[in-house]
PQR file with spaces between the fields and no chain letter, atoms N, CA, C, O and H, PARSE charges and radii, in Angstrom:
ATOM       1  N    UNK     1     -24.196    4.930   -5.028 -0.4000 1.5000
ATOM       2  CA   UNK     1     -24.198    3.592   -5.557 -0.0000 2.0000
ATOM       3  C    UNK     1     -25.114    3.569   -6.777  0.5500 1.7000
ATOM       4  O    UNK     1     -26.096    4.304   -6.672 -0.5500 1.4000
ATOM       5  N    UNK     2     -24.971    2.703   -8.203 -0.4000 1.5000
ATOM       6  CA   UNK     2     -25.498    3.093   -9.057 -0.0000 2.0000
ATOM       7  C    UNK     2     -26.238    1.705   -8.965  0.5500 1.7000
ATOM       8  O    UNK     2     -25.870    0.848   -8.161 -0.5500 1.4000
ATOM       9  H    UNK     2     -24.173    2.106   -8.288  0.4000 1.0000
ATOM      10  N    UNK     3     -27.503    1.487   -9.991 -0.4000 1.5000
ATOM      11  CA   UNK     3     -28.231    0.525  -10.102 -0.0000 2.0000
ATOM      12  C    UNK     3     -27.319   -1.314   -9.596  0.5500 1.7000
ATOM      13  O    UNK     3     -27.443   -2.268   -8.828 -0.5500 1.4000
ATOM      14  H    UNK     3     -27.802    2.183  -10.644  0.4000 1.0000
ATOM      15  N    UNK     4     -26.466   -0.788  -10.682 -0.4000 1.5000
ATOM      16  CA   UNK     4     -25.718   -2.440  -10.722 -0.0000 2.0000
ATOM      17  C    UNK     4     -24.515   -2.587  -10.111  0.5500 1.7000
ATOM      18  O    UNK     4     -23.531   -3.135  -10.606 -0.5500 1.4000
ATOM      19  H    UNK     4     -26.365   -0.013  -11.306  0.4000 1.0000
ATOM      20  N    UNK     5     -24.643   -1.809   -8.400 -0.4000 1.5000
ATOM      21  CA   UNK     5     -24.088   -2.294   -7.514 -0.0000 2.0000
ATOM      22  C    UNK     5     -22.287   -1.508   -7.771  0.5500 1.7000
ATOM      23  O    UNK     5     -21.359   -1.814   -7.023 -0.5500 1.4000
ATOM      24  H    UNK     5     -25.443   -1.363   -7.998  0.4000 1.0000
ATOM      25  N    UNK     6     -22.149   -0.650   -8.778 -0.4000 1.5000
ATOM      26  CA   UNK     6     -20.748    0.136   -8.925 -0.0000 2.0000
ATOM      27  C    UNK     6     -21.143    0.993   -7.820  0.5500 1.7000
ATOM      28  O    UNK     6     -22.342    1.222   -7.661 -0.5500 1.4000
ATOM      29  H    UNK     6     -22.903   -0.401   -9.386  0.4000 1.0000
ATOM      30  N    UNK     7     -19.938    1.688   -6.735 -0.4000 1.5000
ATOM      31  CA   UNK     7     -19.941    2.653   -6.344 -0.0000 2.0000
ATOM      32  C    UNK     7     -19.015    3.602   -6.760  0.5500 1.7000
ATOM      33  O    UNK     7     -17.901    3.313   -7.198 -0.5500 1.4000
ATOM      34  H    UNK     7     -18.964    1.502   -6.864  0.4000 1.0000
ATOM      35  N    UNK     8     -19.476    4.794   -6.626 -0.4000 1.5000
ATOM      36  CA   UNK     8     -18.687    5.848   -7.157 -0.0000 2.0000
ATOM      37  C    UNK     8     -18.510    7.058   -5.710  0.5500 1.7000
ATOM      38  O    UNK     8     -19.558    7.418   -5.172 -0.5500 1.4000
ATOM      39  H    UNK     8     -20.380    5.028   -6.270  0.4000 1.0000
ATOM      40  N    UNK     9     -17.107    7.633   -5.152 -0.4000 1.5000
ATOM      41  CA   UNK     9     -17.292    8.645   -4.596 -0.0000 2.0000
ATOM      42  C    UNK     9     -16.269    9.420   -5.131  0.5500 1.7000
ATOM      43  O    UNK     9     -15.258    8.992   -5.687 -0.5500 1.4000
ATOM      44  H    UNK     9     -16.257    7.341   -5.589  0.4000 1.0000
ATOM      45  N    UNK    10     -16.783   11.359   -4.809 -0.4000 1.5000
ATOM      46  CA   UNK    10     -15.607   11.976   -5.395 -0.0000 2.0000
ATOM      47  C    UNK    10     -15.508   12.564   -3.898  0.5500 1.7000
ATOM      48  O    UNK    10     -16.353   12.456   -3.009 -0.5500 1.4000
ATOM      49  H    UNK    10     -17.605   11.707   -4.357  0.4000 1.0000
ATOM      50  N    UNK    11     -14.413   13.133   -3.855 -0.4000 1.5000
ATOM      51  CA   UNK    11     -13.866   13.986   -2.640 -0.0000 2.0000
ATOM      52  C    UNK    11     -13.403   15.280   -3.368  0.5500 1.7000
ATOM      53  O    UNK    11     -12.410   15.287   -4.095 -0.5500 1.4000
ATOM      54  H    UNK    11     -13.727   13.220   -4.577  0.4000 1.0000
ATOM      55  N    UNK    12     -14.307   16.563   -3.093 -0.4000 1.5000
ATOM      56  CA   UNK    12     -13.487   17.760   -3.408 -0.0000 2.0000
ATOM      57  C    UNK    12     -12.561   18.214   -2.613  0.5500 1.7000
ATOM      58  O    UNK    12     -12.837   18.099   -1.419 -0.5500 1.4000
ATOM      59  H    UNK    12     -15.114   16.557   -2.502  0.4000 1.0000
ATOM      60  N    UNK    13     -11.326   18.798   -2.919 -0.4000 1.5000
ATOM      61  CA   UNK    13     -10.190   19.418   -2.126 -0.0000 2.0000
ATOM      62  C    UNK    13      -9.961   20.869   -2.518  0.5500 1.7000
ATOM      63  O    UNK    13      -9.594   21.216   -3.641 -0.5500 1.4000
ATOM      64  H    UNK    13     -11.102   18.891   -3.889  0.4000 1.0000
ATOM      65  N    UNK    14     -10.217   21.719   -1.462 -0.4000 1.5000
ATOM      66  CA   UNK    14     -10.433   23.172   -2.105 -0.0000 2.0000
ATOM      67  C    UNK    14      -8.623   23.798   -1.759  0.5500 1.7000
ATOM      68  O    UNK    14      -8.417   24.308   -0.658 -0.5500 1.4000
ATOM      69  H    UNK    14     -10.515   21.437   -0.549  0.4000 1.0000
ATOM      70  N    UNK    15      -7.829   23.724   -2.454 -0.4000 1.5000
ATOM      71  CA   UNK    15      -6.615   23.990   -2.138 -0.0000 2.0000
ATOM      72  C    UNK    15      -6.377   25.441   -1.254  0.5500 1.7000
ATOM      73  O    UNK    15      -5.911   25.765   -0.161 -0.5500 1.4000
ATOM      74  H    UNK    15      -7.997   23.310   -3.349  0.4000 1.0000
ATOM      75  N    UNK    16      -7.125   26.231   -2.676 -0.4000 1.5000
ATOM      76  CA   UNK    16      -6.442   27.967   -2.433 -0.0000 2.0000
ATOM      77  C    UNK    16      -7.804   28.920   -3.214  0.5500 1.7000
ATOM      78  O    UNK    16      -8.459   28.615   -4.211 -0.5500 1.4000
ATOM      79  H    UNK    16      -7.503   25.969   -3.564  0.4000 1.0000
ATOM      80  N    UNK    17      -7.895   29.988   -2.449 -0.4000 1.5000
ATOM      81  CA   UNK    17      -9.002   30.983   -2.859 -0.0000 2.0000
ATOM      82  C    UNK    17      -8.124   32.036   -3.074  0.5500 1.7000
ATOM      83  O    UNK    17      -7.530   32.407   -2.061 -0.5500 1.4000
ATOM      84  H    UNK    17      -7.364   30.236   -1.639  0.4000 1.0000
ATOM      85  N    UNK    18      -7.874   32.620   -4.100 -0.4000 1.5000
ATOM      86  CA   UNK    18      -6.966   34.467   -4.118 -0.0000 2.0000
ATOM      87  C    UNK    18      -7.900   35.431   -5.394  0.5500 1.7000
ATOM      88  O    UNK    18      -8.224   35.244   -6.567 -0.5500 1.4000
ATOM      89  H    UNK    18      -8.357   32.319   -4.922  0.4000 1.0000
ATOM      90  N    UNK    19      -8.042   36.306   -4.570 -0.4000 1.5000
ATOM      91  CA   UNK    19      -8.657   37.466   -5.166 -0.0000 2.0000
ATOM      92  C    UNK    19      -8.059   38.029   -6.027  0.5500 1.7000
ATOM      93  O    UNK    19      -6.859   38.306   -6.031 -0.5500 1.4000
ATOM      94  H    UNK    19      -7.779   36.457   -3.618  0.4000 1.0000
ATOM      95  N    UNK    20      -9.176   38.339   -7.171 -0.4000 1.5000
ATOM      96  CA   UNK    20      -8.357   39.364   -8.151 -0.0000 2.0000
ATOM      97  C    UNK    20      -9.116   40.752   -8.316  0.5500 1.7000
ATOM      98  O    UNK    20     -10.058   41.361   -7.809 -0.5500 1.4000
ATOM      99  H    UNK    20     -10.151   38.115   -7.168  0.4000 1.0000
ATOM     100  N    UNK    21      -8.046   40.920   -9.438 -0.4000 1.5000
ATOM     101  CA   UNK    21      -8.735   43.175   -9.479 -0.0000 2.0000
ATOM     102  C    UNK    21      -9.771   42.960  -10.826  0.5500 1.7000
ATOM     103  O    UNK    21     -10.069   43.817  -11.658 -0.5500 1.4000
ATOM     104  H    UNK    21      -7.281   40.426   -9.850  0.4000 1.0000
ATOM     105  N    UNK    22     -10.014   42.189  -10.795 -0.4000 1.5000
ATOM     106  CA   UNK    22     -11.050   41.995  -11.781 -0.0000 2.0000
ATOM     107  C    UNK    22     -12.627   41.893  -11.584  0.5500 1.7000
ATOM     108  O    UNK    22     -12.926   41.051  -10.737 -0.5500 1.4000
ATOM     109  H    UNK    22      -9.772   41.493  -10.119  0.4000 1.0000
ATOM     110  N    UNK    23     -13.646   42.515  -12.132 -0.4000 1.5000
ATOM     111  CA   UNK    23     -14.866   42.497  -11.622 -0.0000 2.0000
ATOM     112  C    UNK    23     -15.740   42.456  -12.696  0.5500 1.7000
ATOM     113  O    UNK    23     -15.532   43.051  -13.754 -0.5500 1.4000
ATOM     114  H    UNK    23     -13.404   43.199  -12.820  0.4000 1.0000
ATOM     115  N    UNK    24     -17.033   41.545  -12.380 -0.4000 1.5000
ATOM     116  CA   UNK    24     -17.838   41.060  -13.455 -0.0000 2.0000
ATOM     117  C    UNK    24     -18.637   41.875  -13.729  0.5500 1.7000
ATOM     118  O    UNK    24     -18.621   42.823  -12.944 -0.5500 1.4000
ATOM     119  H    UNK    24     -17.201   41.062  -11.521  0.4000 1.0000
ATOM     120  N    UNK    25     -19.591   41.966  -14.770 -0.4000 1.5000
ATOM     121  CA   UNK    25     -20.849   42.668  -14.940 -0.0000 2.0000
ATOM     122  C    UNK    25     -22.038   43.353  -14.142  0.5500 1.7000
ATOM     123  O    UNK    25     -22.782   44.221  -14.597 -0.5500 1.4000
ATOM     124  H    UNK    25     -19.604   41.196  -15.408  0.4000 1.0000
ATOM     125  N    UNK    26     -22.086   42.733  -12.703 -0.4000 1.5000
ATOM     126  CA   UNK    26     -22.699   42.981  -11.799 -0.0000 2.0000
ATOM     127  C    UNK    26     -22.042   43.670  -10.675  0.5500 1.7000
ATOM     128  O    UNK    26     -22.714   43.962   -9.686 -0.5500 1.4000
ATOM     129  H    UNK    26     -21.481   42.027  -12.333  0.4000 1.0000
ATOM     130  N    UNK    27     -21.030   43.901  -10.727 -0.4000 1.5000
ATOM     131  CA   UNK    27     -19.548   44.727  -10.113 -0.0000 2.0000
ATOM     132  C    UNK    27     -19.533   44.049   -9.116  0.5500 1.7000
ATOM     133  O    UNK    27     -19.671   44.658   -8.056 -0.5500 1.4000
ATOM     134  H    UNK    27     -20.485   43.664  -11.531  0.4000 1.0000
ATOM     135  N    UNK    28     -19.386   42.737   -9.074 -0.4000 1.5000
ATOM     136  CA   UNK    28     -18.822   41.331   -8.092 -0.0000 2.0000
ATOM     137  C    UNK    28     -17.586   41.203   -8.229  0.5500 1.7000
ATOM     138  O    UNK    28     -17.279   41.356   -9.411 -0.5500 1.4000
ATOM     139  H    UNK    28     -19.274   42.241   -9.935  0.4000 1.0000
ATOM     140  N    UNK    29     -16.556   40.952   -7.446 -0.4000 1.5000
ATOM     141  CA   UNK    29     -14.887   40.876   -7.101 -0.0000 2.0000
ATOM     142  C    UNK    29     -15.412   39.294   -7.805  0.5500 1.7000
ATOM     143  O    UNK    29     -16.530   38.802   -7.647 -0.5500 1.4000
ATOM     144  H    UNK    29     -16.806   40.827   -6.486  0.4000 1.0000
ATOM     145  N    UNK    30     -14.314   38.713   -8.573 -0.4000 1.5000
ATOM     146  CA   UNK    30     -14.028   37.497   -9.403 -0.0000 2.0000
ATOM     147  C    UNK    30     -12.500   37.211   -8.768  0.5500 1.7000
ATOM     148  O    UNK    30     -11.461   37.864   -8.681 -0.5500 1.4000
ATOM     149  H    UNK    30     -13.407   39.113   -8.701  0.4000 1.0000
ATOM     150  N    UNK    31     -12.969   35.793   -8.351 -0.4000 1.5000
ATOM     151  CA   UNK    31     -12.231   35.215   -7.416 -0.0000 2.0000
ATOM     152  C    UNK    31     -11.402   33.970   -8.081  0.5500 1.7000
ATOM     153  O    UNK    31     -12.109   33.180   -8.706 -0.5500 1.4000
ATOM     154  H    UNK    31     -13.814   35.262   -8.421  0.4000 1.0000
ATOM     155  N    UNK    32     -10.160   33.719   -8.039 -0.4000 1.5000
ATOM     156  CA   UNK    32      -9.622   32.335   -8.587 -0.0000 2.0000
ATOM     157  C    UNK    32      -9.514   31.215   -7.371  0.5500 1.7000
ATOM     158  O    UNK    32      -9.061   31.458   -6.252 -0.5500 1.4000
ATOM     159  H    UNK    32      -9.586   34.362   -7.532  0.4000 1.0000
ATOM     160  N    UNK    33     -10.021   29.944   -7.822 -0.4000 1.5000
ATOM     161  CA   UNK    33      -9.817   29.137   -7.085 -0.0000 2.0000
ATOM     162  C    UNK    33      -9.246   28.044   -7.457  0.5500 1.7000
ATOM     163  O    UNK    33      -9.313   27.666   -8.626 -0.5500 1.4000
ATOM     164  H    UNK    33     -10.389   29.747   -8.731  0.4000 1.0000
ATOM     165  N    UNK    34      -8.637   27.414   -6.575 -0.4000 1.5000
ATOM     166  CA   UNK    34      -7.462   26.226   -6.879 -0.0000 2.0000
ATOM     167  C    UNK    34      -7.777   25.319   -6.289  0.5500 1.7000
ATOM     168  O    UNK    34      -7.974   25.595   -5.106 -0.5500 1.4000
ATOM     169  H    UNK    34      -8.583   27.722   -5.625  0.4000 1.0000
ATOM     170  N    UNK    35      -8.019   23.745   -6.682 -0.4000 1.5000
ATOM     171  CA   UNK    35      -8.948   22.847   -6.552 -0.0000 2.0000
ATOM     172  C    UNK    35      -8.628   21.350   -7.332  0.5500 1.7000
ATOM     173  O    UNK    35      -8.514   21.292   -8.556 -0.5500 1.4000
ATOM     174  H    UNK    35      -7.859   23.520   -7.643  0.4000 1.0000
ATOM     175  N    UNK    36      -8.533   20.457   -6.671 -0.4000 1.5000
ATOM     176  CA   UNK    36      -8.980   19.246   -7.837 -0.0000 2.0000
ATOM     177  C    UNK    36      -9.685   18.170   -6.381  0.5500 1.7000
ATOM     178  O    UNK    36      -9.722   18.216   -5.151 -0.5500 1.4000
ATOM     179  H    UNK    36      -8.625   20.503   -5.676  0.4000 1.0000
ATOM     180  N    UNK    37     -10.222   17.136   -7.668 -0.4000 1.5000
ATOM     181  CA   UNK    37     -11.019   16.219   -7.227 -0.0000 2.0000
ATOM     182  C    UNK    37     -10.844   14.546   -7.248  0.5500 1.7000
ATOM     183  O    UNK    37     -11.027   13.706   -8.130 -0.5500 1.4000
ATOM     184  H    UNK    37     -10.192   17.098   -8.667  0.4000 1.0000
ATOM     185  N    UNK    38     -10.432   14.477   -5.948 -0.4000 1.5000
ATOM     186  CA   UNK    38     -10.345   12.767   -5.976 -0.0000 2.0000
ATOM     187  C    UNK    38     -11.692   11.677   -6.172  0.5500 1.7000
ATOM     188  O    UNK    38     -12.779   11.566   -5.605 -0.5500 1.4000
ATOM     189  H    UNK    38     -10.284   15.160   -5.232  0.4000 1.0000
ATOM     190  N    UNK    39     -11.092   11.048   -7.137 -0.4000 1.5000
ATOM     191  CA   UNK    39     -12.107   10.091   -7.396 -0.0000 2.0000
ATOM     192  C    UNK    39     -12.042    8.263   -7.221  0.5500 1.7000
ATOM     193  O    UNK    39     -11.133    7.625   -7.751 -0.5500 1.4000
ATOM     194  H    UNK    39     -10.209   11.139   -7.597  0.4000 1.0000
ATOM     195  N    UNK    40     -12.987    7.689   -6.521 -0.4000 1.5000
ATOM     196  CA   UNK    40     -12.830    6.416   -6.418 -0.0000 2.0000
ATOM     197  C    UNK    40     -13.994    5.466   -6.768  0.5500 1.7000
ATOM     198  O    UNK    40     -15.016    5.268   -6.112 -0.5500 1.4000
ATOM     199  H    UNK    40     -13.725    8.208   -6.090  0.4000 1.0000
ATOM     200  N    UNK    41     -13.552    4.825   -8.154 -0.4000 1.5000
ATOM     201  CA   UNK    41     -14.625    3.880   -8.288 -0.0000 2.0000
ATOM     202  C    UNK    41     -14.239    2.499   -8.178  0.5500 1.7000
ATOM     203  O    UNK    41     -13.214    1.908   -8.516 -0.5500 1.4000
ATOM     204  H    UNK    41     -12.722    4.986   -8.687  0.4000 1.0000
ATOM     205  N    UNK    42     -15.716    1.983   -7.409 -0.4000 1.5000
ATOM     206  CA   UNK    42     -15.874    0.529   -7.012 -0.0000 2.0000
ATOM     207  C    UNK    42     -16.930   -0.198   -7.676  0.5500 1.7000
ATOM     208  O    UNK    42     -18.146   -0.085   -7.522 -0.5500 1.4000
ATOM     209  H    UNK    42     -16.549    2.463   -7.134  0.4000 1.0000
ATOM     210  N    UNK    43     -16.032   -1.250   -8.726 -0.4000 1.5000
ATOM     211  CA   UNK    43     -16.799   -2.371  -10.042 -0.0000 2.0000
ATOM     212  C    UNK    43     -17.384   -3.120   -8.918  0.5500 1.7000
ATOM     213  O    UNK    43     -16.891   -3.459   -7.843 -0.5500 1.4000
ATOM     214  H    UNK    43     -15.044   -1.342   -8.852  0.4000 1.0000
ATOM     215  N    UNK    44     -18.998   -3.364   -9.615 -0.4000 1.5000
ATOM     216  CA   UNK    44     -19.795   -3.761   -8.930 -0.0000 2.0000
ATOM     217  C    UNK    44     -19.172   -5.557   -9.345  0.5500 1.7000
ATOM     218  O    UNK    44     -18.534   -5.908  -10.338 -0.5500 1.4000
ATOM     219  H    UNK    44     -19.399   -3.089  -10.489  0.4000 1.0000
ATOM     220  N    UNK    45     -19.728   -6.532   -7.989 -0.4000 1.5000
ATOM     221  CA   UNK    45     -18.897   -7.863   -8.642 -0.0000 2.0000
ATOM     222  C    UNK    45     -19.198   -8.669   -9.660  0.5500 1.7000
ATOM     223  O    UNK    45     -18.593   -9.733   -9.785 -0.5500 1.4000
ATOM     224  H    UNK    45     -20.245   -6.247   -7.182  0.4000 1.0000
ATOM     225  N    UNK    46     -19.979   -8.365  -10.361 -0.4000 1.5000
ATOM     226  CA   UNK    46     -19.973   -8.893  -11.524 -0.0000 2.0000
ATOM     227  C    UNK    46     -19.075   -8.317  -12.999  0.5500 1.7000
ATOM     228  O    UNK    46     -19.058   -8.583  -14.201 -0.5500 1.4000
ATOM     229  H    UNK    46     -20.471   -7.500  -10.259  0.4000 1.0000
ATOM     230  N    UNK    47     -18.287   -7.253  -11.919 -0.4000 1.5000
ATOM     231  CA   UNK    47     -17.704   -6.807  -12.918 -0.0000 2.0000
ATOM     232  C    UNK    47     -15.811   -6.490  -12.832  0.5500 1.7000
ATOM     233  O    UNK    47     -14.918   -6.129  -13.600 -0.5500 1.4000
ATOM     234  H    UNK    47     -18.301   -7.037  -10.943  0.4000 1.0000
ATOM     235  N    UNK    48     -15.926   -6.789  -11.765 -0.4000 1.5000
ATOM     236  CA   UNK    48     -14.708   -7.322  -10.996 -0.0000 2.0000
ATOM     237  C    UNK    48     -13.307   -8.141  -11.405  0.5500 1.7000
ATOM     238  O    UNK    48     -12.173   -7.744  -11.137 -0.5500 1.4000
ATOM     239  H    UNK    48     -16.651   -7.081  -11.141  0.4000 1.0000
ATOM     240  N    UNK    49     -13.637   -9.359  -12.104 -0.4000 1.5000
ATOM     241  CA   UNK    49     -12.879  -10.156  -12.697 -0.0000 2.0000
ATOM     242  C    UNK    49     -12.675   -9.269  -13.978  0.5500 1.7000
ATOM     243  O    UNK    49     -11.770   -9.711  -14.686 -0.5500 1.4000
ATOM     244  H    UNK    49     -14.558   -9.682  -12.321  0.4000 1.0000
ATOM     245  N    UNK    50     -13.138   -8.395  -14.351 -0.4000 1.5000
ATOM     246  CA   UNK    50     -13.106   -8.081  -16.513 -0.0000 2.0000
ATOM     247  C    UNK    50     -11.693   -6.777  -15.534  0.5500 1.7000
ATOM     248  O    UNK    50     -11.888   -5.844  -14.754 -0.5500 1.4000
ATOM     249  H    UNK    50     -13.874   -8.036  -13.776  0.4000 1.0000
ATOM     250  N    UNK    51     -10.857   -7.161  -15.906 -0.4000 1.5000
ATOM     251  CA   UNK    51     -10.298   -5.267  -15.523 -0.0000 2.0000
ATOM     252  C    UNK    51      -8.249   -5.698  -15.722  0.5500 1.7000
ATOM     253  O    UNK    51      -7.413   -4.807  -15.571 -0.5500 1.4000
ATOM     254  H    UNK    51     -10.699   -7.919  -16.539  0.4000 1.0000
């Protein structure tokens, strides 16, 4: 919740993790991941009516 009463939440959704043949500088396996993020914001009421 921010000062003036907006709330904000996100929800991460981790779809899919798949490995690749690829390896970083530190010879760590580099991994792709598949992902997005739901977001829901709530106008605090003074801000309610403007939208």
């Amino acid at each position: 919740m921010l000062d003036d009463g907006t709330r904000i939440r996100t929800h991460f959704n981790l779809n899919e993790i798949s490995r690749t043949s690829i390896y970083d500088a530190n010879g760590d396996r580099v991994y792709n991941i598949n992902h997005n993020t739901a977001k829901n914001i709530k106008l605090a009421p003074q801000y309610s009516h403007q939208a």
